[in-house]
C-alpha positions as YAML, in Angstrom:
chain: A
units: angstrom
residues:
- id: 1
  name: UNK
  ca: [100.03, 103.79, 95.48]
- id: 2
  name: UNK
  ca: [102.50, 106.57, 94.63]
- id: 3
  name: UNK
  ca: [105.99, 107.04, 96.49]
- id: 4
  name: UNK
  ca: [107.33, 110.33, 97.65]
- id: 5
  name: UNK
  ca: [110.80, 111.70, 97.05]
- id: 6
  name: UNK
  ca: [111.63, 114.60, 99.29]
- id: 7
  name: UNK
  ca: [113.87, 117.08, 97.77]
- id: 8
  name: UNK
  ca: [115.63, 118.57, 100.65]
- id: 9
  name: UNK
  ca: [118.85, 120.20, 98.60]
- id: 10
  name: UNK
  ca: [118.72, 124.45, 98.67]
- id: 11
  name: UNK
  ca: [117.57, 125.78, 95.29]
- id: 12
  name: UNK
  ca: [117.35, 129.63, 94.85]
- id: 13
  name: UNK
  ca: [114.11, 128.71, 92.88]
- id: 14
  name: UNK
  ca: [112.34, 125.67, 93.53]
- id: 15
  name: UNK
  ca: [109.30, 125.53, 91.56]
- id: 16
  name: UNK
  ca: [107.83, 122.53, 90.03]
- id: 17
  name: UNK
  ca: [109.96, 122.20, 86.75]
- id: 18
  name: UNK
  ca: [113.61, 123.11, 88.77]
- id: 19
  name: UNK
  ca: [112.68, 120.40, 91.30]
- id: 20
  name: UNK
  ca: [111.47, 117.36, 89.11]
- id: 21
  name: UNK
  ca: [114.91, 118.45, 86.35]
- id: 22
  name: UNK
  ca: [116.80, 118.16, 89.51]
- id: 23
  name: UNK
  ca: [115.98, 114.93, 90.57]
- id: 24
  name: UNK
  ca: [114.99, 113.34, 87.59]
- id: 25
  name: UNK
  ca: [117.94, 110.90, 87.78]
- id: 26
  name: UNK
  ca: [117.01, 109.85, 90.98]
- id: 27
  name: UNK
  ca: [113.42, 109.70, 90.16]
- id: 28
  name: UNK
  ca: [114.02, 106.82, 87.10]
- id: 29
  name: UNK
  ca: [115.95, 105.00, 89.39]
- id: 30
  name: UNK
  ca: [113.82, 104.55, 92.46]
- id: 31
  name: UNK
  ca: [110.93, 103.95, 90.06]
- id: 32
  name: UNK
  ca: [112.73, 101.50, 87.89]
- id: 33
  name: UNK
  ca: [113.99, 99.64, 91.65]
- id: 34
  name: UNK
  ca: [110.32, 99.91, 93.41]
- id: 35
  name: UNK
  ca: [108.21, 99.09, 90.17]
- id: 36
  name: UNK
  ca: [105.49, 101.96, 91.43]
- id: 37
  name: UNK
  ca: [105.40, 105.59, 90.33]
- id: 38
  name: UNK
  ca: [107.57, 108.11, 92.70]
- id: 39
  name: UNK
  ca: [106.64, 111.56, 92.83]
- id: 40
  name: UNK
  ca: [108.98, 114.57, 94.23]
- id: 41
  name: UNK
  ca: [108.24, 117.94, 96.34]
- id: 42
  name: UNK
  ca: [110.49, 120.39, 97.57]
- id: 43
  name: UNK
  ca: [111.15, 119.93, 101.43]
- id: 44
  name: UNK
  ca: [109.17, 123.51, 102.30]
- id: 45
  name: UNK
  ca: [106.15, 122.29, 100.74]
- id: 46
  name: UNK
  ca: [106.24, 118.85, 102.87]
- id: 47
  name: UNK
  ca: [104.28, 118.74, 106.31]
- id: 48
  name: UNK
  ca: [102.30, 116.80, 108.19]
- id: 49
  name: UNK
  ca: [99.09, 117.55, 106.05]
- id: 50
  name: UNK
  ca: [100.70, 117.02, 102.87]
- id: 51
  name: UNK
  ca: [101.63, 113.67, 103.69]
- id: 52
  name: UNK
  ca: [98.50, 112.99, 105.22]
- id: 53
  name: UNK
  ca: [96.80, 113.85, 101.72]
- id: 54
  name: UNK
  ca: [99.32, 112.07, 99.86]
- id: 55
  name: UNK
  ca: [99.67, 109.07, 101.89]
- id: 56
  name: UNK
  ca: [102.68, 107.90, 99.80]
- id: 57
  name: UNK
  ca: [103.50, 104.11, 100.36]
- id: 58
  name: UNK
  ca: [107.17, 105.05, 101.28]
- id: 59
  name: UNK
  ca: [108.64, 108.09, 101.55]
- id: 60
  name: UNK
  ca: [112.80, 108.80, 100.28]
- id: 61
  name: UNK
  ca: [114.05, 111.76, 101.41]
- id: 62
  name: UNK
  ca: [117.54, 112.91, 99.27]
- id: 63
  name: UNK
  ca: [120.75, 114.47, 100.42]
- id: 64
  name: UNK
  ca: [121.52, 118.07, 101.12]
- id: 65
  name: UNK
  ca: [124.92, 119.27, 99.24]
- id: 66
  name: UNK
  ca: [125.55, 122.25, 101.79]
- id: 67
  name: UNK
  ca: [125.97, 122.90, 105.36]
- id: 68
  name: UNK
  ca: [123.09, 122.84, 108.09]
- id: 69
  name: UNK
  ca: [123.30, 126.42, 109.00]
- id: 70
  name: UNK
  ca: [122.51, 127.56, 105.39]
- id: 71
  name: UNK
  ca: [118.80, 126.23, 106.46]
- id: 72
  name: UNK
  ca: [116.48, 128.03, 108.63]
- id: 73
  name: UNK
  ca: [114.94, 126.78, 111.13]
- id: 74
  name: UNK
  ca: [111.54, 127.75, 110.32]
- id: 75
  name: UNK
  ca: [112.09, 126.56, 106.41]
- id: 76
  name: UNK
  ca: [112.77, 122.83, 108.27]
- id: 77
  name: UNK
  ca: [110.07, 122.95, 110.76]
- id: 78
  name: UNK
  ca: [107.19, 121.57, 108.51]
- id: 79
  name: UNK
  ca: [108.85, 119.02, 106.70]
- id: 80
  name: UNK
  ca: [110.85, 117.68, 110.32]
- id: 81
  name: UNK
  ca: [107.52, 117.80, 111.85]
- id: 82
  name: UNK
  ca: [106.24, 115.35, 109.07]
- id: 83
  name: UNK
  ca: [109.14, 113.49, 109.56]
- id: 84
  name: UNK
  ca: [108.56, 112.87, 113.17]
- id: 85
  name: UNK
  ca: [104.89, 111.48, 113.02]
- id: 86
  name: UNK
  ca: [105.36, 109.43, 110.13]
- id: 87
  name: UNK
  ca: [105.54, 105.67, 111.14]
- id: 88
  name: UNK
  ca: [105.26, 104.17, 107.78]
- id: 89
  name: UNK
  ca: [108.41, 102.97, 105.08]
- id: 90
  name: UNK
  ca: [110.81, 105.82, 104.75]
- id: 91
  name: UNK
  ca: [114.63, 105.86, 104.60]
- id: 92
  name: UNK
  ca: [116.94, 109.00, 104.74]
- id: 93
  name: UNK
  ca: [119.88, 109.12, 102.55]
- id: 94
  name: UNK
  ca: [122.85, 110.90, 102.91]
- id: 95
  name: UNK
  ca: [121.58, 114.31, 104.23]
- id: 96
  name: UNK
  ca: [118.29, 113.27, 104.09]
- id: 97
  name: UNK
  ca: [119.98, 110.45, 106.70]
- id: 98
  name: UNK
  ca: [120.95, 113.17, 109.26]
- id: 99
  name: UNK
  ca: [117.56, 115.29, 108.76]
- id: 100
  name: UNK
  ca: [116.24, 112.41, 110.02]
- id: 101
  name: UNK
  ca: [117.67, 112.55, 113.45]
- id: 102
  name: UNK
  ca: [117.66, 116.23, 113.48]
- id: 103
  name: UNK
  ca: [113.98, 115.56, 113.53]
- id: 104
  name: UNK
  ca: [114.38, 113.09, 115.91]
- id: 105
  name: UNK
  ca: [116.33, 115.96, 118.30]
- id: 106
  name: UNK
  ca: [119.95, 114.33, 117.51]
- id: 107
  name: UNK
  ca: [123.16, 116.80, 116.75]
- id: 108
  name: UNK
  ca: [124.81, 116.53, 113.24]
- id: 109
  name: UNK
  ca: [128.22, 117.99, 113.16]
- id: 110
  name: UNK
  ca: [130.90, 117.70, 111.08]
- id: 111
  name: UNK
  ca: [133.07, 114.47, 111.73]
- id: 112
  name: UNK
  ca: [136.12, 116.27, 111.97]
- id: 113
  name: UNK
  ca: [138.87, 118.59, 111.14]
- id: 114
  name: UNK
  ca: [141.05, 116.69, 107.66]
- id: 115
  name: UNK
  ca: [144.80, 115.84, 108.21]
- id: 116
  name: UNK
  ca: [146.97, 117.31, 105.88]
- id: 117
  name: UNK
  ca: [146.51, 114.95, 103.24]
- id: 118
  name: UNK
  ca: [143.01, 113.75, 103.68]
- id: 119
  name: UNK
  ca: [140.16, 114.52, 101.46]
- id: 120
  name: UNK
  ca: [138.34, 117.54, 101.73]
- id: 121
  name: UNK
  ca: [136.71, 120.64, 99.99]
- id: 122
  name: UNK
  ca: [138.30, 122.89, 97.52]
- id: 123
  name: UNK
  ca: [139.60, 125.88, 98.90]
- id: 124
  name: UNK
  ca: [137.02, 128.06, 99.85]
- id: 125
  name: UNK
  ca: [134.23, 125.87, 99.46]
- id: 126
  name: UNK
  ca: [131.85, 125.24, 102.16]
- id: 127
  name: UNK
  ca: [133.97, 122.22, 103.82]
- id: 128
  name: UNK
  ca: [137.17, 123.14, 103.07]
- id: 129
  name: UNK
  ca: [139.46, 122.41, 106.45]
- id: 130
  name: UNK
  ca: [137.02, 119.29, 107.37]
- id: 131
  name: UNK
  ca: [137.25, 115.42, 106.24]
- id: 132
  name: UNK
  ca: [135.31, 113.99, 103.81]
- id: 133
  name: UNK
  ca: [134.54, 110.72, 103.43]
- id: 134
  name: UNK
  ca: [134.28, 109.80, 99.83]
- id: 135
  name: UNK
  ca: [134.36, 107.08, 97.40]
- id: 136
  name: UNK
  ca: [133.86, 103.19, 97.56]
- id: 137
  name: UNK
  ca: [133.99, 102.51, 101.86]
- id: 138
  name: UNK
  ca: [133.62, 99.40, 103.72]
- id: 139
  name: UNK
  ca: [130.63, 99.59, 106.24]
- id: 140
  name: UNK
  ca: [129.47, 96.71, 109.17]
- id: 141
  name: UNK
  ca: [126.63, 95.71, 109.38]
- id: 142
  name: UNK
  ca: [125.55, 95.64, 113.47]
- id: 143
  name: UNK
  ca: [122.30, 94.02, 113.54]
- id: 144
  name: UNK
  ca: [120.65, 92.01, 111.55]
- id: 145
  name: UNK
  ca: [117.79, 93.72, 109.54]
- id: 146
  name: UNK
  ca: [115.33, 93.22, 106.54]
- id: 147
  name: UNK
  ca: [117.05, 96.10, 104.78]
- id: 148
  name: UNK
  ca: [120.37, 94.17, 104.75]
- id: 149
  name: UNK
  ca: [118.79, 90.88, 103.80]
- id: 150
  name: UNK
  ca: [120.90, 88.78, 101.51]
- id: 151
  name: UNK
  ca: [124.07, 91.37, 102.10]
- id: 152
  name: UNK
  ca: [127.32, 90.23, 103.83]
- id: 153
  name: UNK
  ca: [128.38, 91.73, 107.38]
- id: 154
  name: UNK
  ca: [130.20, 93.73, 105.64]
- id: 155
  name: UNK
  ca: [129.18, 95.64, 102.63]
- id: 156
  name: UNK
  ca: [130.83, 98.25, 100.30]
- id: 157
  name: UNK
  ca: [128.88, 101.16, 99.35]
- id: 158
  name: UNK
  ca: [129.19, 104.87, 98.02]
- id: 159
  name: UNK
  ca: [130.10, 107.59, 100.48]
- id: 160
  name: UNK
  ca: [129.86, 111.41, 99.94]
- id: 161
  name: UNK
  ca: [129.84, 113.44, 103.16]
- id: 162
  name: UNK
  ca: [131.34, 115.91, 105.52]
- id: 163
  name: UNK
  ca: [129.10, 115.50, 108.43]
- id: 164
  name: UNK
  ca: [127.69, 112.61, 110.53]
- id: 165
  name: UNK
  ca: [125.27, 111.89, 113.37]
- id: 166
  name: UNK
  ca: [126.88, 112.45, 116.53]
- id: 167
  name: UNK
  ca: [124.44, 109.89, 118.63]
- id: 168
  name: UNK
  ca: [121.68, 107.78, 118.02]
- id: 169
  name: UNK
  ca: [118.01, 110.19, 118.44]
- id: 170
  name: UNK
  ca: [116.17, 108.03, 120.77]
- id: 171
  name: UNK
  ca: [113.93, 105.09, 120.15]
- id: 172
  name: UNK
  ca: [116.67, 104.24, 117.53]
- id: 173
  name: UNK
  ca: [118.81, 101.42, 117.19]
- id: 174
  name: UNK
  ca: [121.96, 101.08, 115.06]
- id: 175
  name: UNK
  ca: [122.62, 98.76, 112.09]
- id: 176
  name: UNK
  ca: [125.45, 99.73, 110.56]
- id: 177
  name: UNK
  ca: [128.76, 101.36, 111.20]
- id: 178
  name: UNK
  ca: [132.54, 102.10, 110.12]
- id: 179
  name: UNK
  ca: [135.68, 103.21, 111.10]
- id: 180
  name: UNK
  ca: [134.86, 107.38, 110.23]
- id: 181
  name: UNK
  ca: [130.85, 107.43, 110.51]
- id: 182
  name: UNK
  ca: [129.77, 105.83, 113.53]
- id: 183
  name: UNK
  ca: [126.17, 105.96, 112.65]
- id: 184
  name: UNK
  ca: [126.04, 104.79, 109.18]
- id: 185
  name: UNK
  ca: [122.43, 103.06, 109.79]
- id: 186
  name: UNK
  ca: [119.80, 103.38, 111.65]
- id: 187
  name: UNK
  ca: [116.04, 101.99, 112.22]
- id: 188
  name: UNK
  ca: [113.69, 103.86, 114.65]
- id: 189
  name: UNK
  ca: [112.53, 100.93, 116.89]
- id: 190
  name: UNK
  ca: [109.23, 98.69, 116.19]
- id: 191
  name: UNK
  ca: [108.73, 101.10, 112.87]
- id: 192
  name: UNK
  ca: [110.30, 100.36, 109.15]
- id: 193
  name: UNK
  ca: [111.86, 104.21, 109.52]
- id: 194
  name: UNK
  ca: [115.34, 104.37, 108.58]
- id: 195
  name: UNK
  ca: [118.27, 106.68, 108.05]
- id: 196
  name: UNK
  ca: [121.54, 105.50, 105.99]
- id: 197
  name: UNK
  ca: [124.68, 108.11, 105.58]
- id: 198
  name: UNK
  ca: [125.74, 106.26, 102.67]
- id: 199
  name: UNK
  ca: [124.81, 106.57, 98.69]
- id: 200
  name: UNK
  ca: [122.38, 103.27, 98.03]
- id: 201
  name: UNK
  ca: [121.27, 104.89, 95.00]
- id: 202
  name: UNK
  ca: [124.92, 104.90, 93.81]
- id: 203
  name: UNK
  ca: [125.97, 101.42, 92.55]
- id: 204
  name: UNK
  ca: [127.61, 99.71, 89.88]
- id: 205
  name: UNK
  ca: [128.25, 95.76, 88.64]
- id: 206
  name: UNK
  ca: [131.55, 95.74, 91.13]
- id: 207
  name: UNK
  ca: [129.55, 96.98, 93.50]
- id: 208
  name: UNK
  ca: [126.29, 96.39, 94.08]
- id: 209
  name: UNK
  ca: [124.94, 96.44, 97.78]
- id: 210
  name: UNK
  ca: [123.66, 99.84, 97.92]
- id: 211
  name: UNK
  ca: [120.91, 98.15, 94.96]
- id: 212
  name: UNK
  ca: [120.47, 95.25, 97.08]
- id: 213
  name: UNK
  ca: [119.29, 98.31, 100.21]
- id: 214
  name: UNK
  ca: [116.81, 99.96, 98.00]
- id: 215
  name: UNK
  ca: [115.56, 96.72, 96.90]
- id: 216
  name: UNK
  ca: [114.97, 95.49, 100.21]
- id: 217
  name: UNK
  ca: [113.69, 98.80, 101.38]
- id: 218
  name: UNK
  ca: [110.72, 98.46, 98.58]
- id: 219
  name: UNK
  ca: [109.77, 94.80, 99.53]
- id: 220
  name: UNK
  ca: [109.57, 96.05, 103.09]
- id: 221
  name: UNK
  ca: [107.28, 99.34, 102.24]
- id: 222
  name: UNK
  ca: [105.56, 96.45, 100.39]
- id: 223
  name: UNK
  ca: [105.12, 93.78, 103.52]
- id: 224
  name: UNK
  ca: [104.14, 96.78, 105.06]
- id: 225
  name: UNK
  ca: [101.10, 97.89, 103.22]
- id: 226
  name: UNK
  ca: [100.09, 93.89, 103.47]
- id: 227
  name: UNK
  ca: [99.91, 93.93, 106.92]
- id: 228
  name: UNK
  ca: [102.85, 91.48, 107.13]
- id: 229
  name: UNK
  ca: [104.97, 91.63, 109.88]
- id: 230
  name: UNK
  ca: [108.62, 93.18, 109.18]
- id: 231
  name: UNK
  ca: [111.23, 91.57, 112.10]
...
């Protein structure tokens, strides 16, 4: 069985060749970490039928880059539609994290105004005037889960944003948290659906729990589609 990749990050022109260059990174990776074949389609071009057709064994949906209201609603309606019936393996990351409980009816906003002398954008980029949270950050885990099997309580992953989930959509639970991003993980209730804020997909020998997430994401997609129960 294939794996999807959603692509939800703007692109003036996002035709076939612009959208697998972009992501072709990301595509080796998840490949090389689920050990299946992971194809990629642009977010407008992902709705309940195309899923349906596909039936991908998980789905991945990547981060965003720019602000909400650059989006239109109608542009997001197919793809957060899709989102909403699927009950099969999928995590959110990053952007892709708080598209997740958009679809889910939550509010995403940015976490706050910056300090003078906190990270944010460069003047006159889209953030500038709002915190980031960046770099290598310490997140706690809240609940035990499959997806943080063989991971401390407290883990230390990549982190690249300027908004955050505000509260939980319902039917989900949280799993992870920090000092700046409440919500830093989340698992819709009875269903392996899950949204992270943080960068899994960015990891290195010092530090290498975001791996360990993916990893443990695949296995689950893969109890999943063996009928074995995932606690």
């Amino acid at each position: 069985m294939v794996h999807l990749l959603i692509d939800i990050a703007k692109k003036a022109n996002p035709d076939r060749v612009a959208v697998v260059k972009a992501n072709e990174r990301l595509l080796n990776l998840l490949t090389r970490l689920a050990g299946e074949w992971f194809e990629v389609e642009y977010y407008t071009r992902v709705d309940p039928s195309y899923l349906g057709r596909l039936n991908p064994k998980s789905v991945v949906i990547g981060g965003s880059g720019i602000p909400w209201e650059h989006y239109t609603r109608e542009g997001l309606k197919g793809v957060m539609e899709a989102i909403r019936g699927w009950r099969k393996p999928l995590i959110g990351l990053c952007g892709g994290h708080q598209l997740l409980a958009m679809a889910y009816g939550a509010r995403v906003d940015y976490i706050r105004r910056a300090e003078p002398g906190e990270p944010t954008d460069k003047p006159g980029g889209y953030y500038y005037g709002y915190l980031k949270e960046t770099g290598w950050r310490e997140v706690y885990i809240a609940e035990e889960d499959p997806l943080f099997k063989g991971l401390p309580r407290t883990i230390v992953v990549d982190e690249g944003h300027y908004a955050e989930v505000k509260e939980l959509p319902k039917g989900f639970k949280l799993l992870a948290w920090n000092e700046t991003t409440r919500i830093q993980a989340m698992r819709l209730e009875g269903y392996p659906v899950y949204g992270v804020q943080f960068h899994p997909h960015k990891f290195d020998e010092e530090h290498p729990h975001g791996e360990t997430v993916l990893r443990n994401f695949f296995d689950i997609a893969r109890s999943f589609h063996e009928m074995m129960p995932i606690t």
